[in-house]
C-alpha positions as CSV (number, residue, x, y, z in Angstrom):
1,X,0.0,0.0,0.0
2,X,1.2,3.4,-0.6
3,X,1.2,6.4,1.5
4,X,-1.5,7.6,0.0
5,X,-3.7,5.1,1.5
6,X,-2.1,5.0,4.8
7,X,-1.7,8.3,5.8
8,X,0.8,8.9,8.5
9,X,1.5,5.5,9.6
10,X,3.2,4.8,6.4
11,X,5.5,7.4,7.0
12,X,9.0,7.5,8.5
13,X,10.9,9.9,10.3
14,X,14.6,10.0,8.9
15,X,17.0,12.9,10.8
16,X,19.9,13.2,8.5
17,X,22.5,14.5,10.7
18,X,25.7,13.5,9.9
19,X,27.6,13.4,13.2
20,X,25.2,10.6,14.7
21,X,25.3,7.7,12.7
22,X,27.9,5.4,14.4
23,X,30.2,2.9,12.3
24,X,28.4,-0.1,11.5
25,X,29.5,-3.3,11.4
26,X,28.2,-6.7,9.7
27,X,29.9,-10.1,10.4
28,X,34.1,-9.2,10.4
29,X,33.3,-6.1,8.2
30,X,33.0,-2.8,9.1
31,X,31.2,0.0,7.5
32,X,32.7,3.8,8.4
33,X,32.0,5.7,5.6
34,X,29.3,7.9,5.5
35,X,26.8,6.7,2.7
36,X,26.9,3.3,4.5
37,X,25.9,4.9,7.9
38,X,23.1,6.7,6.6
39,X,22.4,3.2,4.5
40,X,22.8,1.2,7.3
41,X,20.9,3.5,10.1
42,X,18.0,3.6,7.2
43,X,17.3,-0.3,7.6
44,X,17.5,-0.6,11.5
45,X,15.1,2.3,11.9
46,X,12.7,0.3,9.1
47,X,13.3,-2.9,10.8
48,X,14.1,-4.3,7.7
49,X,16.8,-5.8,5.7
50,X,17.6,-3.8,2.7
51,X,19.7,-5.1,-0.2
52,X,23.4,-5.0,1.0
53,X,25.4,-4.7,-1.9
54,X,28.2,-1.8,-1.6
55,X,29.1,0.5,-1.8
56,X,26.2,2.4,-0.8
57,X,26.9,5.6,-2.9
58,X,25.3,6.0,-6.6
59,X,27.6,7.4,-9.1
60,X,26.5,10.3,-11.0
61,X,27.5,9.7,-15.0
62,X,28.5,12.5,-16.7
63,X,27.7,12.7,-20.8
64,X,29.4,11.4,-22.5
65,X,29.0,12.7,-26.0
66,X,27.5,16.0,-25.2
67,X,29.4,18.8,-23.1
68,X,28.2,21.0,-20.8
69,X,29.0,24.5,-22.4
70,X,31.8,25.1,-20.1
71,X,33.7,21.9,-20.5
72,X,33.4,22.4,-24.4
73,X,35.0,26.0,-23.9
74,X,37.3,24.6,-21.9
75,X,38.2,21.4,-24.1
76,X,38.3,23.5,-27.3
77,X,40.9,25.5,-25.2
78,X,42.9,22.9,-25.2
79,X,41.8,21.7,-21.4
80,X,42.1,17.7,-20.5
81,X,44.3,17.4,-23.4
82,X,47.3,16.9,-20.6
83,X,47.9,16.1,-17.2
84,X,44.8,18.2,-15.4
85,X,44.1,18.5,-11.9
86,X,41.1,20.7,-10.4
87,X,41.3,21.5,-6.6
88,X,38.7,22.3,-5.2
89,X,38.7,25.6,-2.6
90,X,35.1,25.8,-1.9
91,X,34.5,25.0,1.8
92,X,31.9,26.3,4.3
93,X,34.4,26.8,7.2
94,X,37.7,28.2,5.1
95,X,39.6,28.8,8.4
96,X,39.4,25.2,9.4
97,X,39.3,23.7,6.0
98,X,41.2,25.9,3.1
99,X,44.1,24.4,1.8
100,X,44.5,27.7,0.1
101,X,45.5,28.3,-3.6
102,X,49.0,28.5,-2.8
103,X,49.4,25.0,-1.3
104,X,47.6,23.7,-4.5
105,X,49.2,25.4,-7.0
106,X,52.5,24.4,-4.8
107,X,51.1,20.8,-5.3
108,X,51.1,21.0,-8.9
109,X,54.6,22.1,-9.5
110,X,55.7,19.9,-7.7
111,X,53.7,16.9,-9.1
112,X,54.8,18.4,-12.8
113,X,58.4,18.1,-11.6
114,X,58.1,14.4,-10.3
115,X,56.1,13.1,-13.6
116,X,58.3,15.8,-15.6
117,X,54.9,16.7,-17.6
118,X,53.0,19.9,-18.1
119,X,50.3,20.3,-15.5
120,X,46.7,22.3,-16.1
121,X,45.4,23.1,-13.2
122,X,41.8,24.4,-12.3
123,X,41.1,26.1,-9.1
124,X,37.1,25.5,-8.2
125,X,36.1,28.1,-6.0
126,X,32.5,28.6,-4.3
127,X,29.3,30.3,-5.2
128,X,29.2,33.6,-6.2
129,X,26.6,35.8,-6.1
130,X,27.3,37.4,-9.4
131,X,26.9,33.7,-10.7
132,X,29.8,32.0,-12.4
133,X,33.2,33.4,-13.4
134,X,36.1,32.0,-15.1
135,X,39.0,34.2,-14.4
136,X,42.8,33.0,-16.1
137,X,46.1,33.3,-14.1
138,X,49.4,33.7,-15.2
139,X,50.8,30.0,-15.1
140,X,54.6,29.1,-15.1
141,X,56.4,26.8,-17.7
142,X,55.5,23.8,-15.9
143,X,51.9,25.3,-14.8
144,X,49.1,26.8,-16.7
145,X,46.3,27.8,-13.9
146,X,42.8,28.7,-14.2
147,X,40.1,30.0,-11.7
148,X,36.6,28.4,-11.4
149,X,34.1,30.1,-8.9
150,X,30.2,30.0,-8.7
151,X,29.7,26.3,-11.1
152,X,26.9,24.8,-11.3
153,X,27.4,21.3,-9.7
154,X,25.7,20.0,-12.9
155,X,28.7,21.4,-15.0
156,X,31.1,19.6,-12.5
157,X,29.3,16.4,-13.1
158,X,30.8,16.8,-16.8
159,X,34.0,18.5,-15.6
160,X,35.3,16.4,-12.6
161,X,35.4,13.2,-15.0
162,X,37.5,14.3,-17.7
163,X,40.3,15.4,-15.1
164,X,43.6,13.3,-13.9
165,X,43.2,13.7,-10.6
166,X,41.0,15.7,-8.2
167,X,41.7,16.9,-4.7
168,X,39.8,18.8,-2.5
169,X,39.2,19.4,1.0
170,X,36.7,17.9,3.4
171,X,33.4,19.8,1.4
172,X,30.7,18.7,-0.9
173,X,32.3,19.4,-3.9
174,X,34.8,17.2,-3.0
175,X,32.4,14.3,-2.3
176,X,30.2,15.5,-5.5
177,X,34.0,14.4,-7.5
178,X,34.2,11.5,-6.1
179,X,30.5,10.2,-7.5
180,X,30.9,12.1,-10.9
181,X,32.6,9.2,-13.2
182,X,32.5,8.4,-17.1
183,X,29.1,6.4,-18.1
184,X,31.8,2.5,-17.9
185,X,32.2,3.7,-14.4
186,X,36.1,5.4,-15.2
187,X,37.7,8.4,-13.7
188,X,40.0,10.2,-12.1
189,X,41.2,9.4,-8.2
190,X,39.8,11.9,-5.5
191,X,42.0,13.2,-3.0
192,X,40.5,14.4,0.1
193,X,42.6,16.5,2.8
194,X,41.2,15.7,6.3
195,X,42.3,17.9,9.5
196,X,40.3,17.4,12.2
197,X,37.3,15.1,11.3
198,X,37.8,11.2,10.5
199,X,39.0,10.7,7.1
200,X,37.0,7.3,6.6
201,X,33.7,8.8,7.7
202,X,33.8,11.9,5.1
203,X,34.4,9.6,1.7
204,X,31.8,8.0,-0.2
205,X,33.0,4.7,-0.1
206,X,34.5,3.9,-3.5
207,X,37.6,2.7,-3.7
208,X,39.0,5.9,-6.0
209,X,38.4,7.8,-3.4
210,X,41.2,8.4,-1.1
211,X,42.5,10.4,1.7
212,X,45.5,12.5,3.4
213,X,45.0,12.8,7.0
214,X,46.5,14.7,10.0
215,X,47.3,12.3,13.1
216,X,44.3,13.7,15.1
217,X,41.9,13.0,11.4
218,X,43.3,9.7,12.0
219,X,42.3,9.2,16.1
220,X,38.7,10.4,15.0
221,X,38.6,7.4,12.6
222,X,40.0,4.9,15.1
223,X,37.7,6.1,17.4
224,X,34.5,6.5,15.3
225,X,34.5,9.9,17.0
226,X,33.5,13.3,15.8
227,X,35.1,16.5,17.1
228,X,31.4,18.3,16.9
229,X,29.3,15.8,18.4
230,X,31.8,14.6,20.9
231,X,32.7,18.3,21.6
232,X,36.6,17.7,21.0
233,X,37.9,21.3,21.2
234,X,41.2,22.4,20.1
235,X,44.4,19.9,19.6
236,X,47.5,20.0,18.3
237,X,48.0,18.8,14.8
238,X,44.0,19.0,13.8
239,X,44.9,22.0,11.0
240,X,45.7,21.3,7.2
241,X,48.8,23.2,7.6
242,X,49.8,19.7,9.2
243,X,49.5,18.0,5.2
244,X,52.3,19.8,3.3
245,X,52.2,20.2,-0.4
246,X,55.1,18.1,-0.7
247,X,52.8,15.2,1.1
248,X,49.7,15.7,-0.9
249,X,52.3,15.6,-4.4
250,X,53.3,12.2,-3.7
251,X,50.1,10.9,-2.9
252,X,49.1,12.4,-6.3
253,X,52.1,11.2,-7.9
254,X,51.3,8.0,-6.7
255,X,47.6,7.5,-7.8
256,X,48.8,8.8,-10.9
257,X,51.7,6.2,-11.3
258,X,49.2,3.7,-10.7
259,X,46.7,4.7,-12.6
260,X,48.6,4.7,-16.0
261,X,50.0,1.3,-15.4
């Protein structure tokens, strides 16, 4: 029967706050990340089993044959024809969580000097309220660098996929990258930076999406803590300034490696 015909009693109440689900386990595995909490705390408040395949997370396919008008201007301009990586700046809380345009573009030359390739790299800011902008910087011999602020998150859909590599900090956007993926399920690997909040609770799940973590990042994971809902207040090491650029290059350098093999 459908809600129609029941009314109330055939509805559920379903609080989507994110510090509260706890890590779930099943049998000898456990389930940490956050698509599998909200999953997982879905069927125990049904009382029912749901099906259990995982991960839990959909992926969001980009098109395949037909560009959003950005990426075409940015393809025809000769974007994704090289070694790209977008980082993504957008963050609701930048003095806990902005790695800072610096730090990425600092990433960047130094990933372009350990693959000794060209890099493109595309900043993606936040919303602006003057809409979207597409400003160009001044890149370097090793690193051309363009500024994205205000996207729509359907345009990143189409533009996340077609990158190398994606990193990010602990925000949506970052998240949103790690579910936008080429129609046979290909992609780039995500990169998340995590300073004071687990790093396995914040990912989606998928096994392209990875993490760099500050030691406290790491307790909250061990743990299954959350500096918010376990009022955690200050402690030394829980700032991004913790993940150097020249850690977050090799990670990338890495995936990257790995990828192309």
């Amino acid at each position: 029967m459908g809600i129609d015909e029941r009314g109330e009693a055939g509805m559920v109440s379903i609080v989507c706050d994110p510090a509260a689900p706890p890590c779930w386990s099943s049998g000898d595995h456990v389930y940490p990340e956050l698509p599998a909490r909200y999953y997982l705390a879905l069927e125990r408040r049904l009382g029912v089993r749901l099906p259990a395949a995982q991960p839990f997370a959909p992926l969001l396919a980009a098109r395949p044959d037909r560009f959003s008008a950005l990426v075409e201007q940015l393809r025809v301009d000769g974007w994704f024809s090289g070694l790209t990586i977008a980082a993504i700046t957008a963050t609701s809380w930048p003095q806990r969580k902005d790695y800072s345009v610096d730090r990425f573009t600092e990433v960047a030359h130094l990933v372009a000097e350990r693959q000794r390739v060209r890099v493109q790299l595309l900043i993606v800011g936040g919303q602006h309220s003057d809409g979207m902008s597409v400003v160009s910087s001044s890149g370097s011999s090793r690193v051309s660098v363009l500024h994205l602020g205000g996207v729509p998150a359907d345009d990143l859909v189409d533009l996340f996929p077609r990158c190398s590599l994606v990193i990010g900090n602990d925000t949506g956007l970052t998240h949103l990258a790690a579910l936008a993926r080429m129609p046979d399920g290909s992609g780039p690997p995500v990169v998340g930076l995590y300073a004071r909040h687990s790093h396995s609770k914040w990912r989606t799940g998928w096994p392209h999406h990875h993490a760099v973590a500050t030691g406290f990042s790491d307790r909250m994971h061990q743990g299954d803590l959350c500096p918010v809902r376990d009022v955690i207040g200050e402690a030394a090491g829980a700032d991004l300034s913790v993940i150097t650029p020249g850690l977050v290059a090799r990670s990338c350098a890495d995936l990257l490696m790995e990828g192309s093999r």
